[in-house]
C-alpha positions as CSV (number, residue, x, y, z in Angstrom):
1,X,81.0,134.4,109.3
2,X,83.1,134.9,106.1
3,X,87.3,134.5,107.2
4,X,87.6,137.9,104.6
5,X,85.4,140.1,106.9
6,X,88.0,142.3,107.7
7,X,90.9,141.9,105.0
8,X,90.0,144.9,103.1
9,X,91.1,147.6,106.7
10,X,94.9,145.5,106.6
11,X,95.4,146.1,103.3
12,X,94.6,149.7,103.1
13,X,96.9,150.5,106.4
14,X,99.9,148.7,104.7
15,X,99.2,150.9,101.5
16,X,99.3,153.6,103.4
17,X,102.8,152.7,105.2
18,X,103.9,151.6,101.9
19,X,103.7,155.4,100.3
20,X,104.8,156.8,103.7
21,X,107.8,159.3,103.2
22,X,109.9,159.5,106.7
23,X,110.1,163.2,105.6
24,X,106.5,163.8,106.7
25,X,105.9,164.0,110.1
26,X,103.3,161.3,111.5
27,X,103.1,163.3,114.5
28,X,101.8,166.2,113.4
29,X,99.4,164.8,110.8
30,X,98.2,162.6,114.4
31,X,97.9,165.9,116.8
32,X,96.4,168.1,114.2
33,X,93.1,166.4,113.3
34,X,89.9,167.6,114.3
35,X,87.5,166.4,117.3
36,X,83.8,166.4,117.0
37,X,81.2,166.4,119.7
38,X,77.4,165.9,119.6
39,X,75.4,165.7,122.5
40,X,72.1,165.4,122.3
41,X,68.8,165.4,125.1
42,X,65.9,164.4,124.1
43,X,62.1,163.5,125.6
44,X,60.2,161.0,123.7
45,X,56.6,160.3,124.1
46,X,54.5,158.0,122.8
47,X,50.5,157.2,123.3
48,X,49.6,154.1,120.9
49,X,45.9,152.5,121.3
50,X,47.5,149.2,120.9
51,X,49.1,149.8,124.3
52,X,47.8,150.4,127.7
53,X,50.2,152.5,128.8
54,X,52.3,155.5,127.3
55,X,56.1,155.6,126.8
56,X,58.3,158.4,128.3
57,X,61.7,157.9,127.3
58,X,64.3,160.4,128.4
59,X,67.2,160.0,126.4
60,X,70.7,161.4,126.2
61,X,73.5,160.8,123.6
62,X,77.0,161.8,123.2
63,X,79.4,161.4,120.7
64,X,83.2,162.3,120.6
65,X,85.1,161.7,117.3
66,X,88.3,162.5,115.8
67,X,90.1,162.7,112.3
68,X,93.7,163.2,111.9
69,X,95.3,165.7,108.8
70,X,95.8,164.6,105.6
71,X,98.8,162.6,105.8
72,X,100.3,161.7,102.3
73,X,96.5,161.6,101.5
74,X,96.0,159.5,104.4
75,X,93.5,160.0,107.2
76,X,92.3,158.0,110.2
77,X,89.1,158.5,112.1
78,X,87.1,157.4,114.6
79,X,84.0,158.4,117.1
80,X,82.6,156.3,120.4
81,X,79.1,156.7,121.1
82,X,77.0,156.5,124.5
83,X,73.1,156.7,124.8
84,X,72.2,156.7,128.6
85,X,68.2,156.5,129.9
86,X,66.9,159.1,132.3
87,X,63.8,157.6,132.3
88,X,63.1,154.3,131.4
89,X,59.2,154.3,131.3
90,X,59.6,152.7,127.9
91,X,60.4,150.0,125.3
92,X,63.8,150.0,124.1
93,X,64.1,146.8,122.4
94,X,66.5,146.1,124.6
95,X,65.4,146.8,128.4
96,X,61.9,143.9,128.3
97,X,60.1,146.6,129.4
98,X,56.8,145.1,127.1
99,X,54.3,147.0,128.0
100,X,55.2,150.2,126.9
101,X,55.3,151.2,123.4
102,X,58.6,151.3,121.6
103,X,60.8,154.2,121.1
104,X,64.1,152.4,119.9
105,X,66.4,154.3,121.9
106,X,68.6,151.7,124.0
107,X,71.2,152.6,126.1
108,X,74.9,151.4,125.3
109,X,78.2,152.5,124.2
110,X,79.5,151.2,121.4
111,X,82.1,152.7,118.1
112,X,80.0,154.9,115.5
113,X,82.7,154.8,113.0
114,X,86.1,154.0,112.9
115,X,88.5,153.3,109.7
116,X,91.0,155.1,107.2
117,X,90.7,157.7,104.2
118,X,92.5,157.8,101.2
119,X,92.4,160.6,98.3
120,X,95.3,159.3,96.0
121,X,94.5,162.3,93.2
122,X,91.6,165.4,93.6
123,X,88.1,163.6,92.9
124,X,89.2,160.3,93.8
125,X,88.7,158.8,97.8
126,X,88.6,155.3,99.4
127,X,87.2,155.3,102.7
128,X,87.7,151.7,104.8
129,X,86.2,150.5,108.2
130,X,82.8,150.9,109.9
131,X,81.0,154.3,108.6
132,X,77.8,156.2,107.9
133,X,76.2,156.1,104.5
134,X,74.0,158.4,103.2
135,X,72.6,157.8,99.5
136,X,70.5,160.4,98.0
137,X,67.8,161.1,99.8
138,X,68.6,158.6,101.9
139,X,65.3,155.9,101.0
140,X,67.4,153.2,100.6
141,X,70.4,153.6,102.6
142,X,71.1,156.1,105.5
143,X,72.3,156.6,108.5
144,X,69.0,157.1,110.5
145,X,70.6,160.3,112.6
146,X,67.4,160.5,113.7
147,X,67.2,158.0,116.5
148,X,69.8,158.6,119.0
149,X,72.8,155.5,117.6
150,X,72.9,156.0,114.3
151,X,73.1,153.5,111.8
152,X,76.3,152.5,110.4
153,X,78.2,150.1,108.3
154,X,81.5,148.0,108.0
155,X,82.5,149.0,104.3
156,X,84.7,150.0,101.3
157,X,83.4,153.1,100.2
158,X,85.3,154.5,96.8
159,X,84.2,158.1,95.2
160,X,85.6,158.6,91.8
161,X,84.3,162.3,90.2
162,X,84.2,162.2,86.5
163,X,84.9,165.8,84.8
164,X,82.8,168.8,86.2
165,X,79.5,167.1,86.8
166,X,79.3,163.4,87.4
167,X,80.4,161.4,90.8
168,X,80.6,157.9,90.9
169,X,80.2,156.1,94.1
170,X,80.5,152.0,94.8
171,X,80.5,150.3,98.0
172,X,81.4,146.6,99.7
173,X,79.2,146.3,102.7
174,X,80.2,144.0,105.3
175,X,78.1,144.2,108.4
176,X,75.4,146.6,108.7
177,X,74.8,148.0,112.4
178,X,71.4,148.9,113.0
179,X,69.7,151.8,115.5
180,X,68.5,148.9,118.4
181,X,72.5,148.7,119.8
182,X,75.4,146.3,119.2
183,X,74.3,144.9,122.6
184,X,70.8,143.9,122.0
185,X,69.6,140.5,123.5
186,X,67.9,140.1,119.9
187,X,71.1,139.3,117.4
188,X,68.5,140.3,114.5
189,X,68.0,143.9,115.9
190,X,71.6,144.1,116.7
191,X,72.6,143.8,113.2
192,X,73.1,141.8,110.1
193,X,75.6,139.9,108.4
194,X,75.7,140.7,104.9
195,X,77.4,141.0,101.9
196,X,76.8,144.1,99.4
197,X,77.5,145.8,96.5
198,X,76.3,149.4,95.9
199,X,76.6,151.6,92.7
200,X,75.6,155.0,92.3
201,X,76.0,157.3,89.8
202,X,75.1,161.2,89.8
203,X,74.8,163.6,86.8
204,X,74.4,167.5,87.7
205,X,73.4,169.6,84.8
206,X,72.5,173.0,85.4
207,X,69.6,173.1,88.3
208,X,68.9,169.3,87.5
209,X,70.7,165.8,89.3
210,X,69.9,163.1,87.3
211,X,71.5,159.4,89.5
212,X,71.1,156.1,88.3
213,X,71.9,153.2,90.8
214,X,71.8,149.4,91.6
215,X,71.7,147.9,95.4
216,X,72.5,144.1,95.8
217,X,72.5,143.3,99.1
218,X,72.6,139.5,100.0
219,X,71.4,138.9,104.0
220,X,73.5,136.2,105.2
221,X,70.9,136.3,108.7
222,X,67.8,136.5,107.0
223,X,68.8,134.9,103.6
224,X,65.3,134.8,102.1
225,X,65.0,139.2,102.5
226,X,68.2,139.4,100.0
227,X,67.2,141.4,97.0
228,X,68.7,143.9,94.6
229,X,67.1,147.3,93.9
230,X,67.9,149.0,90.2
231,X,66.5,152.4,89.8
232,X,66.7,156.2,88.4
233,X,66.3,159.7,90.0
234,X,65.4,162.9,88.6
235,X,65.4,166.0,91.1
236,X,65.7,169.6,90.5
237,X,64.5,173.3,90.6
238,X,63.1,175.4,87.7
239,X,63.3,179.3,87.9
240,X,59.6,180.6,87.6
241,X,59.1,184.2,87.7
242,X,61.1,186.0,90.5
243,X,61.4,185.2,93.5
244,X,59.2,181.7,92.5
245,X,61.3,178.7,91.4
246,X,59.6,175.3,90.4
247,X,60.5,172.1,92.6
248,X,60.1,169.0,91.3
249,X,61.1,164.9,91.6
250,X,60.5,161.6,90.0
251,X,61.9,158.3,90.5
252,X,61.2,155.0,89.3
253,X,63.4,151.5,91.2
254,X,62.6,148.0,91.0
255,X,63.3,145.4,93.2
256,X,63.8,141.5,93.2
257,X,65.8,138.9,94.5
258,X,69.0,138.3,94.6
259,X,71.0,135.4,95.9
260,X,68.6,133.1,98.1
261,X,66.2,135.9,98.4
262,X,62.3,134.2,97.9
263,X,60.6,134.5,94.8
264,X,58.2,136.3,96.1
265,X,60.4,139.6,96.3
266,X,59.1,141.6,93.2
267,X,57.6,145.3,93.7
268,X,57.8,148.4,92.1
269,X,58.7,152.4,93.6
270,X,57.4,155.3,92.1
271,X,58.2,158.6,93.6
272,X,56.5,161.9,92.3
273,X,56.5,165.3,93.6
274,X,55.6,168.5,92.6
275,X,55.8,172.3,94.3
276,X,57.4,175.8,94.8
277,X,59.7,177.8,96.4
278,X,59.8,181.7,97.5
279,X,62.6,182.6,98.9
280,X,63.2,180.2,102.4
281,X,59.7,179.1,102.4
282,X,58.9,175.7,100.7
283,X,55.8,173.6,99.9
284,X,55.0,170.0,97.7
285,X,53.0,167.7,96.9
286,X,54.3,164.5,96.9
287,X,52.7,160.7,96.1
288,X,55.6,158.1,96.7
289,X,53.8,154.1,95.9
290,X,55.5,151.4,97.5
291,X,54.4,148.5,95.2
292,X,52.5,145.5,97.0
293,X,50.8,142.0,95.7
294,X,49.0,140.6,98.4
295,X,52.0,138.3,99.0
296,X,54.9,140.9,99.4
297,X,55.7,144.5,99.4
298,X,58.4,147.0,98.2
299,X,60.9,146.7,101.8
300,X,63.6,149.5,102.4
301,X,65.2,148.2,105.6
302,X,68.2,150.1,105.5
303,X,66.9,153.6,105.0
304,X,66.7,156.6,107.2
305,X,63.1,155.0,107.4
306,X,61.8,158.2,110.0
307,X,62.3,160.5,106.9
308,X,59.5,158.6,105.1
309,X,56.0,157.8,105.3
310,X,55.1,160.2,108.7
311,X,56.9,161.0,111.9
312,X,54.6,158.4,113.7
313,X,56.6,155.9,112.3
314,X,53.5,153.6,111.3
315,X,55.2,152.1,107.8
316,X,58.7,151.1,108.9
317,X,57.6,147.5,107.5
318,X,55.2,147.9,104.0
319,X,52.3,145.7,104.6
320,X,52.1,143.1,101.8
321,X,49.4,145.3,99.9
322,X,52.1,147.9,99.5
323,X,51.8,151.4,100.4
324,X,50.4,155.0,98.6
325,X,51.6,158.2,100.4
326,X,49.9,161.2,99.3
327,X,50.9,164.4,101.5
328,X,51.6,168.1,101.3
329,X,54.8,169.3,103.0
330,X,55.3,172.7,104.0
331,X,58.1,174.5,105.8
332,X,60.1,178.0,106.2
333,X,61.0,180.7,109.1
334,X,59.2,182.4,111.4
335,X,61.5,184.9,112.2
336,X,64.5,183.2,113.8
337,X,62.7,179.8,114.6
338,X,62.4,177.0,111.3
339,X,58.8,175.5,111.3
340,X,57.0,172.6,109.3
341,X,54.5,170.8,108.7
342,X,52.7,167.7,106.4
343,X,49.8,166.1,106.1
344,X,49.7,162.4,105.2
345,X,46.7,160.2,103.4
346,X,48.1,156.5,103.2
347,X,46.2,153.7,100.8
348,X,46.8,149.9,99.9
349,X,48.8,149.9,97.0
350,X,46.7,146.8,96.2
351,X,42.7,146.9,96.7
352,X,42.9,150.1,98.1
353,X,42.0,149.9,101.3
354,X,42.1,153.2,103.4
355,X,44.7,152.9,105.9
356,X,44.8,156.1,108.4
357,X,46.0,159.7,107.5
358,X,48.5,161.9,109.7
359,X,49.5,165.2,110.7
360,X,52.7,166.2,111.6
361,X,54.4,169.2,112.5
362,X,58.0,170.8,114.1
363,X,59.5,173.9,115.1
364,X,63.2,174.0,115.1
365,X,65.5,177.2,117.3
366,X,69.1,177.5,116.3
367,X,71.4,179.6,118.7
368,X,74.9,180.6,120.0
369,X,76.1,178.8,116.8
370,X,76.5,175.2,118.4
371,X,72.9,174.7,120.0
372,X,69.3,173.8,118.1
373,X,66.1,173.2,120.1
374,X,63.3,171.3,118.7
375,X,59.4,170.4,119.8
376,X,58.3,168.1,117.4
377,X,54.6,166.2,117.1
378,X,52.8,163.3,114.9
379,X,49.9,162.1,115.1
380,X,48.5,159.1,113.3
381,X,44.2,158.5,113.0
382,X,44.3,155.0,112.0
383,X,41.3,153.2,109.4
384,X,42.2,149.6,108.5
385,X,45.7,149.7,109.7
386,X,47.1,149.9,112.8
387,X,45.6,151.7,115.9
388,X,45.5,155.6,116.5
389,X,49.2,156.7,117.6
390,X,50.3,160.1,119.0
391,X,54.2,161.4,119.6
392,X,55.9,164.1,121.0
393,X,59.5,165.5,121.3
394,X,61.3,168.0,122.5
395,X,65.3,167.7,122.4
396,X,68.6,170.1,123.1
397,X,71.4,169.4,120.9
398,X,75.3,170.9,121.2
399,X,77.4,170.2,118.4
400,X,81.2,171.3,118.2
C-alpha cells in the first residue's frame, strides 16, 4: 500500500479553502445541492448446464447521493449505496452458496462515490476522490451500471476542452472497486490495488468523433495482468437519403505489458460495424476480434464487460484463443415500450474453433417520468465452449 494513496483529496480541499472568499456564503453553496435517488428491484435468473441447480436472485438496490452548488468553482459530492437479497437462492460471490450459479449481486452497503469538483475556467474540471468512469463506449473502462454496485474508482480525473471540438481527458487511478462488494471474503473480487494513468483524447467533426487513447494500468495485486492499451476510434453517422442515415465504427487498440506485466501479454482489438438508421429504429452489424495466441488473449477487466459479447455473460474472461463476435443488433419503439434484440456467432480468434451462438432480446417501459420497467432474456447454445446457459430479468427502477 503506497503512503501517497490519498494525498491528492488533501491537497485539492486546501486549494479550495485557499481561493475561498468569506463573502460567499458556504452555507448556501452546502444546502443548495442536489440529492439523487435510484432504487432499483430486480429478479435474476439463471439456468447453466454446468450447474445442477438454477439461481433466483431477488435483488434490490438503493442509492442516495448529493452534490453541493458551485462554490467558487467548488463542489463536493457524495452517494452511499445498499444492495439487500430477497431471495438468496443464488451465488453471490460472497454468500458460499456454491451450488448455484453466479449472478454477482452481493448484498452490502458501502460509498459509490465520494470526492470534490473543481472548474477553475469554462472547459476545464478536476474531479478528486472515489468516482465512476465511463470511457467511450465503455470497452475498457466503465462503471458496469448494470450489475446492481456499480464499479467505481479512487481517482484524479482532469477534463481540459480544447477550442469547439476536442476534449482532453487524463486520469490517476488509485484503487479500482469492483461489482462483487468492498466486503467480499475474496480481497481479489473486492478490488485491486493499482496505479494508472489514462489519456483520452476526442475529436468531433461534423457527424464524426474520432478519440485516440493510451491505458497503463500497473496491478499492484495481480502484478503479472499489468498492461497498457494504445488505440484509435472512429464512430459516426452519414446522412443517406431521407429519413436513412448511415451508422458506422472502427477501432483498432493494442495491448502489452507494462510494468511487471508477463511477456506473454500481446493481442490485438479490432472493432467493425456497419448499419442504418430510420428515424428511432436502429440495426448493425457488427464483428469486434479479441486477439488470442494459444498462450494469452486480449483481457478488458475493467469494462462495463455486460455491454459486450452477449447478455449471457459467457466471455467476461477471453479464452487464450481469443474471441470473434459476429452479431446483428436491432432495436426501436413499439409504440410507448423500447424493444431489442441481437444475435451473436462467437469463434476462436486462433484455429477457429466454433464456440456457441446467442440470442438475446429486451423490452424496456418508461413511465410517470421517474419509473422504467424492463424483462430482459439471453440465451447462450454452447459448441466447444462452455455449457448451454439461459437468463432472465425483470426489474423496476425509480430514479429522482
Amino acid at each position: 500500500m503506497r503512503n501517497y494513496r490519498y494525498a491528492l483529496l488533501p491537497l485539492a480541499l486546501a486549494a479550495a479553502c485557499a481561493h475561498a472568499d468569506d463573502s460567499l456564503s458556504l452555507t448556501d453553496a452546502l444546502t443548495n445541492g442536489k440529492v439523487t435517488i435510484d432504487s432499483r428491484l430486480r429478479m435474476e435468473n439463471v439456468s447453466d448446464d454446468a450447474i445442477t441447480k438454477d439461481a433466483n436472485a431477488l435483488t434490490w438496490r438503493n442509492r442516495v447521493g448529493y452534490k453541493t452548488a458551485p462554490w467558487f468553482g467548488f463542489t463536493l459530492f457524495a452517494e452511499l449505496e445498499d444492495v439487500r437479497a430477497l431471495d438468496e437462492s443464488y451465488n453471490s460471490t460472497a454468500n458460499g452458496r456454491t451450488q448455484y450459479p453466479t449472478v454477482a449481486d452481493p448484498e452490502g452497503s458501502e460509498w459509490d462515490q465520494a470526492g470534490i469538483a473543481w472548474e477553475p475556467t469554462p472547459g476545464s474540471q478536476l474531479v478528486v476522490g472515489r468516482q465512476r468512469i465511463n470511457l467511450d463506449n465503455q470497452r475498457f473502462f466503465g462503471s458496469v451500471g448494470w450489475r446492481q454496485n456499480d464499479q467505481t474508482f479512487d481517482a484524479a480525473a482532469f477534463t481540459q476542452t480544447l477550442g469547439k471540438n476536442t476534449t482532453a481527458r487524463y486520469y490517476y487511478l488509485q484503487d479500482a472497486h469492483r461489482v462483487f462488494g468492498h466486503a467480499n471474503p475474496n480481497p481479489l473480487l473486492a478490488e485491486y490495488d493499482i496505479g494508472g494513468h489514462l489519456v483520452n483524447v476526442a475529436h468531433v467533426f461534423g457527424p464524426a468523433t474520432l478519440t485516440g487513447y493510451g491505458y497503463f494500468v500497473e496491478n499492484e495485486d495481480l502484478p503479472l495482468t499489468s498492461n497498457r492499451i494504445i488505440g484509435a476510434r472512429l464512430a459516426g453517422t452519414h446522412a443517406l437519403n431521407e429519413p436513412w442515415k448511415l451508422l458506422y465504427t472502427a477501432e483498432y487498440a493494442q495491448q502489452a505489458n507494462w510494468r511487471d506485466g508477463a511477456h506473454a501479454i500481446d493481442a490485438d482489438y479490432v472493432l467493425f460495424e456497419i448499419g442504418a438508421a430510420r428515424g428511432a429504429y436502429a440495426g448493425k452489424f457488427s464483428q469486434e476480434r479479441l486477439g488470442g495466441d494459444g498462450h494469452y488473449a486480449f483481457q478488458t477487466p475493467f469494462a462495463t464487460l455486460h455491454a459486450f459479447n452477449g447478455w449471457a455473460d459467457k466471455f467476461s474472461v477471453i479464452p487464450v484463443n481469443g474471441l470473434i463476435d459476429n452479431a446483428v443488433l436491432v432495436n426501436g419503439p413499439a409504440g410507448k415500450l423500447q424493444w431489442a434484440a441481437s444475435y451473436h456467432q462467437y469463434s476462436a480468434d486462433h484455429g477457429g474453433a466454433d464456440y456457441g451462438t446467442e440470442w438475446d432480446a429486451s423490452l424496456s417501459y418508461a413511465f410517470k417520468q421517474r419509473f422504467t420497467a424492463l424483462a430482459k432474456i439471453a440465451s447462450y447454445d454452447a459448441d466447444s465452449f462452455a455449457r448451454d446457459t439461459d437468463k432472465f430479468w425483470l426489474s423496476l427502477e425509480y430514479k429522482y
